[in-house]
SEMARVO-589427 format. One record per residue (C-alpha): residue in one letter; residue number from 0; y, x, z. Coordinates in pm, whole numbers, plus 32768, in hexadecimal, padded with zeros to 4 digits. Layout:
N
["a" NUM [Y X Z]]
...
END
This chain:
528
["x" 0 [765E 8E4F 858D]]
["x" 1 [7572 8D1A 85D1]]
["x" 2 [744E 8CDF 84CE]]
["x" 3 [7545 8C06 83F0]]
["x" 4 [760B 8D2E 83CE]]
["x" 5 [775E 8CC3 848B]]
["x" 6 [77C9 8D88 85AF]]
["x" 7 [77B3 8D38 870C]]
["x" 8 [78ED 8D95 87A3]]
["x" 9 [7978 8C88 885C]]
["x" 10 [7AE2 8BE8 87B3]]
["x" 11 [7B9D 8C55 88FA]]
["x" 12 [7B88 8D1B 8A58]]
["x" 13 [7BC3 8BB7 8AD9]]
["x" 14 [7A9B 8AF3 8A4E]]
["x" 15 [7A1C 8A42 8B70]]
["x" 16 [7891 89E5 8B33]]
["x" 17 [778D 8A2A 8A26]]
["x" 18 [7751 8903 8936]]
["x" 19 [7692 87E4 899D]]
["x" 20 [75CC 86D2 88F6]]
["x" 21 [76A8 85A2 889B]]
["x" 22 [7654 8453 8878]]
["x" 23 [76B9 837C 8730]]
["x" 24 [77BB 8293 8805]]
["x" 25 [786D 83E8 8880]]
["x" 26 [79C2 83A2 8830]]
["x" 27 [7A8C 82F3 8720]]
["x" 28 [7A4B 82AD 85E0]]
["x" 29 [7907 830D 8616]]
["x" 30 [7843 8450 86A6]]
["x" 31 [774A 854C 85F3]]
["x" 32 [75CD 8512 8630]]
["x" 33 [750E 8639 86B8]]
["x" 34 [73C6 8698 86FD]]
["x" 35 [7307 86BA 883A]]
["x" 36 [734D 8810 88A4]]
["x" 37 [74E2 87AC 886C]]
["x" 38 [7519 8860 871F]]
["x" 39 [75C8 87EA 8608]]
["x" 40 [74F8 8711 84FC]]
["x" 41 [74F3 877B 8390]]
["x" 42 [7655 8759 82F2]]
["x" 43 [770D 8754 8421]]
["x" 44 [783B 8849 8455]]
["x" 45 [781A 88E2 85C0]]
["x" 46 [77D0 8A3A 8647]]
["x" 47 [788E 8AE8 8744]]
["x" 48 [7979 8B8E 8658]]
["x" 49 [79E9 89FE 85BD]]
["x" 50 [7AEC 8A96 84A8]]
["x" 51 [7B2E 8BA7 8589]]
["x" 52 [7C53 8AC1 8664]]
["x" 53 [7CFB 8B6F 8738]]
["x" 54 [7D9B 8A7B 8824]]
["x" 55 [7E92 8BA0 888A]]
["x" 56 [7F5C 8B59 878B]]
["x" 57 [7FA3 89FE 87AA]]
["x" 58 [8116 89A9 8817]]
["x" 59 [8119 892D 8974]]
["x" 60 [80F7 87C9 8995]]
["x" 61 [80BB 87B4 8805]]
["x" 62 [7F24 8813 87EF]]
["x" 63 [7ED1 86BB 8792]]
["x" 64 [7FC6 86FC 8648]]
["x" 65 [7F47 8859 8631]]
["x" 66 [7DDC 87E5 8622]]
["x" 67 [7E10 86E0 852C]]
["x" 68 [7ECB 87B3 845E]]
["x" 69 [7DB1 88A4 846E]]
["x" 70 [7CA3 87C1 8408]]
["x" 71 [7D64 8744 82F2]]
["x" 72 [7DB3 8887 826B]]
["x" 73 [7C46 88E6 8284]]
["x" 74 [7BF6 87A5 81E5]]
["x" 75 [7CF5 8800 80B6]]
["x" 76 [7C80 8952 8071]]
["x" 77 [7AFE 88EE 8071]]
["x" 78 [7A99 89AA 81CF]]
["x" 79 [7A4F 8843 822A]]
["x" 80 [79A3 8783 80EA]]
["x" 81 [799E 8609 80BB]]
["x" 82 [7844 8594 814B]]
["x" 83 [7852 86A8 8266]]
["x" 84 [7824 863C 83BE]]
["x" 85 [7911 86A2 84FF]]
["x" 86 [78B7 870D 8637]]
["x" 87 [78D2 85E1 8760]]
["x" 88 [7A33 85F4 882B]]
["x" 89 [7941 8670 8954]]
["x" 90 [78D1 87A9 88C6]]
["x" 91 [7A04 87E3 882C]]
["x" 92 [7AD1 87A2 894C]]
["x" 93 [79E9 88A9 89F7]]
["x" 94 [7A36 89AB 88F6]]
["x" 95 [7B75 8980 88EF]]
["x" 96 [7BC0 8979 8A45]]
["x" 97 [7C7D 8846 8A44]]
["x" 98 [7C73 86DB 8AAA]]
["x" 99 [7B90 85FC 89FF]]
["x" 100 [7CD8 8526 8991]]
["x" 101 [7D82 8626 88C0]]
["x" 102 [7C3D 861B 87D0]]
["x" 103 [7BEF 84AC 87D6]]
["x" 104 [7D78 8496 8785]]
["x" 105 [7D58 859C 8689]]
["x" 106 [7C65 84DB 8601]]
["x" 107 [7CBD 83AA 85D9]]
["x" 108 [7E08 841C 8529]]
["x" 109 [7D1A 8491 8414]]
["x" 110 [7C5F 833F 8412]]
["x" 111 [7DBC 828B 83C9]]
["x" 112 [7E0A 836E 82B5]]
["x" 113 [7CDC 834A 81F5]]
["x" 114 [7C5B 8478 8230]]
["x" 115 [7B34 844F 8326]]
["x" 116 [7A62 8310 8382]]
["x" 117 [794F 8294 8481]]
["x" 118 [77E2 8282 83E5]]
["x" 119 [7742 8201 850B]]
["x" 120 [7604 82DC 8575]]
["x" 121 [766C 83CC 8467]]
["x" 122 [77AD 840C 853D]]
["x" 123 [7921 846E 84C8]]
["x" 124 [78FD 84DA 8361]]
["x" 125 [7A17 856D 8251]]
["x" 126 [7A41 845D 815D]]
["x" 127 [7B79 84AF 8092]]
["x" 128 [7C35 85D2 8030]]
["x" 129 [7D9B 85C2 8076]]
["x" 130 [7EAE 861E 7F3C]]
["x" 131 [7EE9 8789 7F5E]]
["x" 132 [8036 87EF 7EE0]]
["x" 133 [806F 88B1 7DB1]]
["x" 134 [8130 8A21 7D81]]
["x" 135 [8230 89AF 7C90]]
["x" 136 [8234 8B5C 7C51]]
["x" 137 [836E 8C2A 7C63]]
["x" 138 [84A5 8B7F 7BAB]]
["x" 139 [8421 8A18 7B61]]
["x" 140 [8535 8933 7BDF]]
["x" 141 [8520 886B 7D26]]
["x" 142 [8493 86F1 7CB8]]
["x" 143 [8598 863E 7D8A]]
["x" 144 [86A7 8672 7CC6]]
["x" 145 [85E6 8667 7B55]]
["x" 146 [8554 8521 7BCF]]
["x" 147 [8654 845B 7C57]]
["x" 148 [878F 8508 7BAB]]
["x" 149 [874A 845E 7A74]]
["x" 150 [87C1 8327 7A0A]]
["x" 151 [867A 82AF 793B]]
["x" 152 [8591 8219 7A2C]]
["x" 153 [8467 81E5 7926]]
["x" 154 [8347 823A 79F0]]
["x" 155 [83EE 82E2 7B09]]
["x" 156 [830B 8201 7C25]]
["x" 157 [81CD 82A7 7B7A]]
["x" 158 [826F 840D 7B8D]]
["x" 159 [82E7 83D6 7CDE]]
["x" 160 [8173 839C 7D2D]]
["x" 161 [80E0 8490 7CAA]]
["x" 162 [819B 85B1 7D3A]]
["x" 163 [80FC 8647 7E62]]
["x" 164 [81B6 85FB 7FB7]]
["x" 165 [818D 8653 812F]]
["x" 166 [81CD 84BC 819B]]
["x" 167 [81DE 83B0 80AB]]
["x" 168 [82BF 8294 810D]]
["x" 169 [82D5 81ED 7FA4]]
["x" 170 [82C0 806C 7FCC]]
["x" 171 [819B 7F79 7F20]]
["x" 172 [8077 801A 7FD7]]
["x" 173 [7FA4 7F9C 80DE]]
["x" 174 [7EC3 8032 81E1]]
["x" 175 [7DD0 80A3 80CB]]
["x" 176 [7D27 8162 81FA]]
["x" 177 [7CC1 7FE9 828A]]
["x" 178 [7C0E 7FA7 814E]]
["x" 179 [7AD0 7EE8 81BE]]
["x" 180 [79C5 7FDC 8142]]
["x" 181 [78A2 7F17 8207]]
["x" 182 [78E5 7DE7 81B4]]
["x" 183 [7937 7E09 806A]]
["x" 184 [77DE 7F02 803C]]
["x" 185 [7726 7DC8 80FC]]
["x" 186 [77CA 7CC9 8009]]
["x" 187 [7795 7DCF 7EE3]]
["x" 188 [7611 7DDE 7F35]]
["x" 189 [75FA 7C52 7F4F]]
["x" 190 [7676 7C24 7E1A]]
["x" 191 [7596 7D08 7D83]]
["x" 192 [7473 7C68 7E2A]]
["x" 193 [74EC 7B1E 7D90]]
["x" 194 [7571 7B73 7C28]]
["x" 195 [74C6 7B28 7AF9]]
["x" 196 [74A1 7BE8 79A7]]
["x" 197 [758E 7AF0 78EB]]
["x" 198 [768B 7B25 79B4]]
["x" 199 [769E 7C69 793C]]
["x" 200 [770B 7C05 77F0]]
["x" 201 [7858 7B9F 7766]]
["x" 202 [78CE 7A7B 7886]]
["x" 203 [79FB 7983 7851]]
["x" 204 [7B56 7A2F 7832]]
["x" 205 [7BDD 7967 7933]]
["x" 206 [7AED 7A02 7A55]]
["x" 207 [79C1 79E0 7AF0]]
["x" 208 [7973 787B 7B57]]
["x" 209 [7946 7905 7CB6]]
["x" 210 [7A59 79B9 7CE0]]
["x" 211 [7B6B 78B3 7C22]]
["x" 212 [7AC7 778C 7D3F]]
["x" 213 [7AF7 7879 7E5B]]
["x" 214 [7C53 78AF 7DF3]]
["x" 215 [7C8F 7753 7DFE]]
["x" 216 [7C2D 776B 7F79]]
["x" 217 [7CEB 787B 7FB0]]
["x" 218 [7E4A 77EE 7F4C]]
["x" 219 [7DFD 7697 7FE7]]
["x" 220 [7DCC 7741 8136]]
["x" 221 [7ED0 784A 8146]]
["x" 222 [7FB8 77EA 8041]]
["x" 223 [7FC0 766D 8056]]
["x" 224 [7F6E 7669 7EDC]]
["x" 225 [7E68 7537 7E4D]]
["x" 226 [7E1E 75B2 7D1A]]
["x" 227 [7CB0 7583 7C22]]
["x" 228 [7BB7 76CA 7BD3]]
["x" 229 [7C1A 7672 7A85]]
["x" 230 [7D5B 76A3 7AC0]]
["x" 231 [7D3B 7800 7B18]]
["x" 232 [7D5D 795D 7A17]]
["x" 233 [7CB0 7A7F 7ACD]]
["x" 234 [7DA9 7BB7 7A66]]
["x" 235 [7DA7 7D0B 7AC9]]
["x" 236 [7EDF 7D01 7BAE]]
["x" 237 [8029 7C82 7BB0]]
["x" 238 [8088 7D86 7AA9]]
["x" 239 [7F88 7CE9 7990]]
["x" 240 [801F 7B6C 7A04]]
["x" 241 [817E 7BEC 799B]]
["x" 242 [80DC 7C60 786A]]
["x" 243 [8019 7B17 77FA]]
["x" 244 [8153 7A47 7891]]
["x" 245 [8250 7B20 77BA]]
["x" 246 [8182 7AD7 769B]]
["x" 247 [8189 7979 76B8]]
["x" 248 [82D8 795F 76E6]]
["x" 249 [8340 7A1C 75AB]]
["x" 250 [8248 797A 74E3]]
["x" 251 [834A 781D 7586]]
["x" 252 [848A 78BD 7509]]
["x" 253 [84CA 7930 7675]]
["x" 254 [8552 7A88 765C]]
["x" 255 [863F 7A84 777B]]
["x" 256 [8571 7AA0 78BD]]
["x" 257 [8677 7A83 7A15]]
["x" 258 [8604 7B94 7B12]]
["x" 259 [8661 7BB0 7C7C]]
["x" 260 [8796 7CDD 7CD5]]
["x" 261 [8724 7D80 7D95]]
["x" 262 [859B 7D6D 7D1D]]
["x" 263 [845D 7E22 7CB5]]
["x" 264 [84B8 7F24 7BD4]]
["x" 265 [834B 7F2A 7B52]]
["x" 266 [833D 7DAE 7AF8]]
["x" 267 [84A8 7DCC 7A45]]
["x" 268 [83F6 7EDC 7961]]
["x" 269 [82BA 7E09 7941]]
["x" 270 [839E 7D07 7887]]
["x" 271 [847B 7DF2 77EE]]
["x" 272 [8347 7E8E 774D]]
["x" 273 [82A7 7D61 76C0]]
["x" 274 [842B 7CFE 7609]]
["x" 275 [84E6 7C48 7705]]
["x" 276 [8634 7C79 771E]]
["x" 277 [8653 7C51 78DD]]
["x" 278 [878F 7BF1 7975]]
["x" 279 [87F9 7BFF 7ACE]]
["x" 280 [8825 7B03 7BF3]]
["x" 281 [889A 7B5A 7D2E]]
["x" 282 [87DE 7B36 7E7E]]
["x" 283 [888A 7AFF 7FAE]]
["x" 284 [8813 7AAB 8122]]
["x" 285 [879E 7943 808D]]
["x" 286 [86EE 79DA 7F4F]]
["x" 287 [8722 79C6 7DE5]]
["x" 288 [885E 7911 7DA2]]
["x" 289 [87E7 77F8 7CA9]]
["x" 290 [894E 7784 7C6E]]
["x" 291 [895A 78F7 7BAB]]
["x" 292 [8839 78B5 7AFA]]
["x" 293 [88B7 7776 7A84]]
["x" 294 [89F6 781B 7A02]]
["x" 295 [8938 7931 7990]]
["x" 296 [887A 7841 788C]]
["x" 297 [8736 78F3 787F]]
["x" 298 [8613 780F 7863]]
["x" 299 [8533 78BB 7949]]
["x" 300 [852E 7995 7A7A]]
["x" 301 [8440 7A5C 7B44]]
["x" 302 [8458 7A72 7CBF]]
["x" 303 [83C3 7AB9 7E02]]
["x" 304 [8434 79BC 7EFD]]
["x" 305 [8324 79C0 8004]]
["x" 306 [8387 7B39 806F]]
["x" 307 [84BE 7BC9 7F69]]
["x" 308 [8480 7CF3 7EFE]]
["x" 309 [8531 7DF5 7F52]]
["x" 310 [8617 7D38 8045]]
["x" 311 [851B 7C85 80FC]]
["x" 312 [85CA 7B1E 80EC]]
["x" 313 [850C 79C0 80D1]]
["x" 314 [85A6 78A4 7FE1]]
["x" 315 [85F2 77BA 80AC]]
["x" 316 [85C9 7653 809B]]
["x" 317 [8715 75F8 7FED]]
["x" 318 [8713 76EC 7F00]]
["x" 319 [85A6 76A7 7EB1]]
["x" 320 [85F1 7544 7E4B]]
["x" 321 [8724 75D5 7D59]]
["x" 322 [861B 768D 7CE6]]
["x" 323 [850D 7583 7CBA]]
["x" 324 [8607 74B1 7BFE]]
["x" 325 [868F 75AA 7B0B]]
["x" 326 [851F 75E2 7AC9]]
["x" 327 [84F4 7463 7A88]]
["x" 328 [85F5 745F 7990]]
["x" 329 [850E 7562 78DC]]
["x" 330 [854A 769F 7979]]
["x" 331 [8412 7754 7977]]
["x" 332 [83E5 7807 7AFC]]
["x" 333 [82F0 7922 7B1C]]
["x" 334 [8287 7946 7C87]]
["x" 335 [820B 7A98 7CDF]]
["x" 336 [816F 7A8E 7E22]]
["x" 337 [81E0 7BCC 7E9F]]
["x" 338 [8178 7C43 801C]]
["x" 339 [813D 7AB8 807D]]
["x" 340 [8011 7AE3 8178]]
["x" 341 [80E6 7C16 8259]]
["x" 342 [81BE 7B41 8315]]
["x" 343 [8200 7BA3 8467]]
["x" 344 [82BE 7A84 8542]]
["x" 345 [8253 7955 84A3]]
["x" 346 [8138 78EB 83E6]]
["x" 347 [81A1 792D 8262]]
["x" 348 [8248 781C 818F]]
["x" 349 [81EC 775D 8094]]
["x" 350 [81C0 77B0 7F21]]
["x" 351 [828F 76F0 7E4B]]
["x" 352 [8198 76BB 7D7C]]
["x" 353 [810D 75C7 7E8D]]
["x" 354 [8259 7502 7E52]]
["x" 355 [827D 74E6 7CD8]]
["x" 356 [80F2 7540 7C31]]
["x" 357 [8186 74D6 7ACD]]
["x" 358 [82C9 75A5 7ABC]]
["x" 359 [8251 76FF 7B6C]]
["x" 360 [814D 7819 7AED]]
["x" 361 [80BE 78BC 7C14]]
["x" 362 [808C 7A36 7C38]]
["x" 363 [7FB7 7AAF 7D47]]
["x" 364 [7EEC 7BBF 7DB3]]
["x" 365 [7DE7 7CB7 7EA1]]
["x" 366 [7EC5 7E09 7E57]]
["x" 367 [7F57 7E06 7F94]]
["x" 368 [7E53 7D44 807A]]
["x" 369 [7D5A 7E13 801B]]
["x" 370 [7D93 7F3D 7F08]]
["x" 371 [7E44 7F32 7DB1]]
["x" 372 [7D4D 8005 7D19]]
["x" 373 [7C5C 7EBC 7CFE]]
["x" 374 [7D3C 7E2A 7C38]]
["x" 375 [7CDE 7CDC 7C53]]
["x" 376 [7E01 7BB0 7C78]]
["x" 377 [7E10 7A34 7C13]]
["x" 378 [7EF3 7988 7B24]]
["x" 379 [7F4E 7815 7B0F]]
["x" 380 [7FFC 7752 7A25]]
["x" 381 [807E 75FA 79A5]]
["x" 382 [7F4C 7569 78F9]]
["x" 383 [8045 7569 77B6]]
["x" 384 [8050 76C4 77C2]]
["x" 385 [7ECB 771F 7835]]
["x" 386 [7E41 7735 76EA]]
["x" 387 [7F61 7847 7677]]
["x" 388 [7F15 78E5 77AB]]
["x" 389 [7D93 7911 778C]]
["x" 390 [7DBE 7966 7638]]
["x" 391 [7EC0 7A9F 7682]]
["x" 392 [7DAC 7AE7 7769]]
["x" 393 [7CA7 7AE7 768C]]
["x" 394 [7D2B 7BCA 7571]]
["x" 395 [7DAA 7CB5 76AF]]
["x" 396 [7C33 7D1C 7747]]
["x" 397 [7B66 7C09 7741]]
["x" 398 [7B4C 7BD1 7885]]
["x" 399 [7B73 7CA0 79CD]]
["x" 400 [7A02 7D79 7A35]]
["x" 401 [78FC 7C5D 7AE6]]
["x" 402 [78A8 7D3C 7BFF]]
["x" 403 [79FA 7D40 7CC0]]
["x" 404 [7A28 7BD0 7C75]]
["x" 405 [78CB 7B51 7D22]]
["x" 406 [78D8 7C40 7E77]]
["x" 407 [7A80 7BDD 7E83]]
["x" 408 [79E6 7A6C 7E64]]
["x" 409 [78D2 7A9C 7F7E]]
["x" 410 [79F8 7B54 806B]]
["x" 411 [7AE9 7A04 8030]]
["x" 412 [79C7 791A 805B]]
["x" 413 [7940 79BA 8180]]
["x" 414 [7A8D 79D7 8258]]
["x" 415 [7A72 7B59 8251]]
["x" 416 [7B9F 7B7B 819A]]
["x" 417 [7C60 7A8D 82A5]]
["x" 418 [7BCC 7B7D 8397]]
["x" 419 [7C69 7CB9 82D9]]
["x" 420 [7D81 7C09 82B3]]
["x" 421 [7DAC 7BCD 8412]]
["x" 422 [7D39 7D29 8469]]
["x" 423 [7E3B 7DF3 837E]]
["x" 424 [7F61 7D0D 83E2]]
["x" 425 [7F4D 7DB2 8550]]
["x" 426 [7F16 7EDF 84CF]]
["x" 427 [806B 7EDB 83D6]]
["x" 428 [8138 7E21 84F0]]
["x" 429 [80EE 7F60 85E4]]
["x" 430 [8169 8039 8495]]
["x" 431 [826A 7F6F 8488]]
["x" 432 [82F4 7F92 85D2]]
["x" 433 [82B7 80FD 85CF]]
["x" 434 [83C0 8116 84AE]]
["x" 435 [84B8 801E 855D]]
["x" 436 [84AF 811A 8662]]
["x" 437 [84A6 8249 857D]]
["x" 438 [85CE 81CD 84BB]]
["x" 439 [86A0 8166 860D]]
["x" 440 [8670 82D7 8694]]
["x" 441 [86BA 83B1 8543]]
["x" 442 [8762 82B8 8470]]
["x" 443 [886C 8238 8582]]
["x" 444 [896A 81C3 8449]]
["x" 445 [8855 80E3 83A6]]
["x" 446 [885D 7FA3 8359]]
["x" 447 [8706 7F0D 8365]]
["x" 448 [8697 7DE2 8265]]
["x" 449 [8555 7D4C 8264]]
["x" 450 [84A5 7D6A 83AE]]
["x" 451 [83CF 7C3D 83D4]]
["x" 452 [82CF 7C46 82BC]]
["x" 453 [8254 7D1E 81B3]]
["x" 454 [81F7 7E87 81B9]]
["x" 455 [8340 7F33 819D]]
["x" 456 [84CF 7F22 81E4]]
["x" 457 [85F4 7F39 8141]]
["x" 458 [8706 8023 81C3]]
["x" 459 [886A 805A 8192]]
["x" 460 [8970 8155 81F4]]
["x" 461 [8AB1 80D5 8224]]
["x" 462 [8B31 8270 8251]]
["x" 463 [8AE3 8280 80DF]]
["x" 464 [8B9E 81A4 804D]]
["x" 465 [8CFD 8218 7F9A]]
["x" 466 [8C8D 8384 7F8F]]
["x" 467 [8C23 844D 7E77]]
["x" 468 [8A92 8436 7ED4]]
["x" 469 [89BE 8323 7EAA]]
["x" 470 [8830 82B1 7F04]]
["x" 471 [87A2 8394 7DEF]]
["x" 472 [882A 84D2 7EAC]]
["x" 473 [87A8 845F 7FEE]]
["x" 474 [865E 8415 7F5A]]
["x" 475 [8657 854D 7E9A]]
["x" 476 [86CE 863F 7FC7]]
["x" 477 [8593 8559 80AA]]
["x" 478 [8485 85DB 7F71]]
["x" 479 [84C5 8719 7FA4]]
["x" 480 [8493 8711 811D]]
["x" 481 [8323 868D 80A4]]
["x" 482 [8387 8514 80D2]]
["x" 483 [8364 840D 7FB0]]
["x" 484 [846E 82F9 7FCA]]
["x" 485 [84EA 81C8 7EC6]]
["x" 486 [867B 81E1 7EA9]]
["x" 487 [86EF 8063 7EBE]]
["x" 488 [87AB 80AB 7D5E]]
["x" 489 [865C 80FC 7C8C]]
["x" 490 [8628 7F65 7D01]]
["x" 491 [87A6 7F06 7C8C]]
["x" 492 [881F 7E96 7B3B]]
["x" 493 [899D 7E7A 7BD9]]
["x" 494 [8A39 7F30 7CCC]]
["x" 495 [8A30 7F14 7E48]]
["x" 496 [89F7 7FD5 7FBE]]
["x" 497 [8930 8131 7FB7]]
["x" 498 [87CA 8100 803B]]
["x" 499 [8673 813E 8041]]
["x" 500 [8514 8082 8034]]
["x" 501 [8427 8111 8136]]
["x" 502 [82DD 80B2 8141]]
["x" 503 [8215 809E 8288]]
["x" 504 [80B6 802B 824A]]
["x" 505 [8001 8135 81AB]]
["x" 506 [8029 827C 82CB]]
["x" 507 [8012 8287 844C]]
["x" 508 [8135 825B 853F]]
["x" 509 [815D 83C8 858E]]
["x" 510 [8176 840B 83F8]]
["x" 511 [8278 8303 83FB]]
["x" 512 [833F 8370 84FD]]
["x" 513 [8359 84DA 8463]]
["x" 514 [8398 846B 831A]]
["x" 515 [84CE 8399 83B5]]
["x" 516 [8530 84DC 844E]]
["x" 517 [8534 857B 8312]]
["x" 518 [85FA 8482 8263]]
["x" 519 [86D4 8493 8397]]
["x" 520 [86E0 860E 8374]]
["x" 521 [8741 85C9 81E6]]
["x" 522 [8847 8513 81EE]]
["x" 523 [88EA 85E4 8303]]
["x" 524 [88E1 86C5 8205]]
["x" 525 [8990 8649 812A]]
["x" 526 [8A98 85A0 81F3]]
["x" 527 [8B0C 86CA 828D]]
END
């Protein structure tokens, strides 16, 4: 035993060197600092006997897995604490015995789930504790089949997400592990620097000033959208516009609110919740089909035509001008912006609130550019309808908090958010690819919708159809494998092909790729 009290038998027979001092720049994300004589600094996980690894009993060719899997558990269980430092790939390397890749790799596999991040000079430090799952105890039913086997999907996205899994593949989350902690601290600071006591009291309901003229910019760069601060309601999300829209509308006489089929199953209970009575449109390879919605006679409908969710299909131009006429002969059209700014193969198209301002209340928001826990997202709306708006909004919080509002403001007006922009589209087009492949080697029967923007696809199984199974089994038998999936049916109102909505953005290709397998080994299941 060393004076700290941990023992000083080395991890294995085949540990090739003693530890040695490591610079800060020693590997990726970052290293641990030491001191002079090349021992660890305060805080910093190290020692010879690292979480006593044994690199024995990795699988051949798999220690890069093995290691991560180690670190995470240790991580889980508290061995490892948020705010502790790990050892530099070097040293490790050296205790392990092994290349200097299989740590850096191991590493960075933690860095893209959240779990550890760079801190410069203060090296590679635990930030985030990953969901541990629970012991559901001797006799408590699986929750695949309690989830998914019943018909009444009240809430069943928000118990979906809160049950513990091994690889979460549920769509509507970004890279949350890209979130741009510097910047936004640097932005955070300067606004502090800069704010002054009033604006720490109760501000305009509409939004910060700041914020509602950045905005502005925002839309007229990316989403071809000319549009006045005034013009703008500061909400908190997507979700709250629904709310303050659905409001509005009843308060019109509009009960009957057209909805895309397929489409979000969260906005259709948004509007279901605040009294609407929704009714369904189909989508097909050119969109929403407006002649429908004329039939259909409801007076207003809510749709995303940049990037359809879940099928992944644009409106395209004919059946956007169908659309901007039936709205000119008073249809009321309720853009929600949904996944615009992911596009893939061509620069993304334009809102159609660009082409008709007066006849078209634009929803848009940062939940999946940056996190949706800021919740933070703009509203606009016919100037006949502002005041009902900013009213609804008014009586709903007062206003959204001041503090996310000025740094979002100083990341638009500074370009950094063009930069993250541009940064996490990369990252979710390699994702992307790595489930394109994933699906084409475990999911040979798939057909694959969606593939050029957004941050998930839509699958369907043609083996499926006519039997006695359907997309809630498959995503059922995938949970409890430890894999979180959407069946396509949750997002139906009438009937169509078995699927599922994957998302990609929010886990590493090699998570991706073994969720696919497991989805792959799932439905083998139960086809055979």
């Amino acid at each position: 035993m060393d004076a700290m009290g941990r023992s000083t038998k080395p991890v294995s027979e085949g540990s090739k060197s003693p530890r040695r001092a490591a610079g800060p720049s020693d590997g990726p994300p970052s290293e641990a600092a030491t001191t002079g004589d090349g021992t660890a600094s305060p805080g910093e996980a190290g020692g010879s006997d690292f979480l006593q690894l044994d690199i024995g009993q990795a699988p051949p060719g798999g220690r890069t897995a093995w290691l991560a899997d180690r670190l995470r558990s240790a991580i889980a269980d508290g061995r490892l604490p948020v705010g502790t430092r790990l050892p530099a790939s070097r040293v490790l390397a050296d205790e392990l015995n092994v290349t200097r890749g299989v740590v850096t790799e191991a590493y960075r596999r933690l860095a893209e789930s959240g779990q550890i991040a760079g801190r410069g000079r203060l090296g590679t430090v635990v930030v985030a504790v990953p969901a541990a799952p629970r012991d559901r105890g001797r006799g408590t039913p699986e929750p695949g089949p309690v989830l998914f086997g019943s018909a009444d999907r009240e809430g069943v996205v928000d118990a979906l997400r809160a049950l513990p899994c091994r690889i979460d593949l549920s769509p509507g989350v970004p890279d949350l592990a890209a979130f741009p902690r510097t910047s936004w601290l640097r932005a955070e600071r300067a606004v502090l620097a800069d704010v002054t006591p009033a604006d720490f009291g109760y501000g305009d309901p509409r939004g910060a000033p700041a914020l509602r003229r950045a905005v502005v910019g925002w839309l007229a760069r990316n989403r071809g959208i000319r549009a006045d601060p005034d013009e703008v309601v500061v909400v908190a999300g997507v979700a709250q516009a629904l709310g303050l829209l659905g409001r509005m509308l009843l308060a019109d006489g509009i009960r009957r609110i057209a909805v895309e089929d397929p489409g979000s199953l969260g906005a259709r209970q948004q509007l279901e919740y605040h009294g609407h009575t929704v009714v369904p449109v189909p989508v097909d390879p050119k969109g929403l089909d407006v002649g429908v919605l004329r039939a259909g006679g409801a007076r207003a409908v809510l749709l995303t035509p940049a990037h359809q969710f879940p099928t992944g299909v644009v409106l395209d131009g004919e059946r956007r001008r169908e659309l901007l006429d039936w709205a000119a002969d008073g249809g009321v059209v309720i853009e929600d912006d949904y996944d615009a700014e992911h596009r893939y193969d061509r620069p993304p198209v334009p809102a159609l609130r660009s082409l008709m301002p007066e006849g078209v209340c634009y929803a848009g928001s940062v939940s999946k550019l940056l996190a949706p826990a800021l919740r933070v997202g703009w509203l606009l709306v016919p100037p006949d309808r502002l005041d009902a708006v900013v009213t609804a909004k008014r009586y709903a919080d007062l206003g959204n908090g001041i503090l996310t509002q000025l740094v979002l403001a100083r990341l638009m007006d500074s370009g950094e958010l063009e930069r993250h922009l541009r940064h996490v589209r990369l990252r979710h087009r390699r994702r992307r690819d790595a489930m394109l492949r994933a699906v084409r080697a475990h999911l040979p029967g798939a057909r694959v919708h969606g593939a050029a923007a957004g941050l998930h696809l839509m699958v369907t199984f043609d083996e499926m159809r006519g039997g006695d199974l359907g997309d809630t089994d498959l995503a059922a038998a995938a949970l409890d494998l430890g894999v979180k999936v959407h069946p396509l049916s949750w997002h139906r109102m009438s009937s169509g092909p078995p699927g599922l909505v994957l998302g990609y953005a929010a886990g590493p290709a090699h998570e991706i790729d073994e969720g696919i397998a497991l989805v792959g080994t799932a439905l083998r299941g139960l086809l055979t």
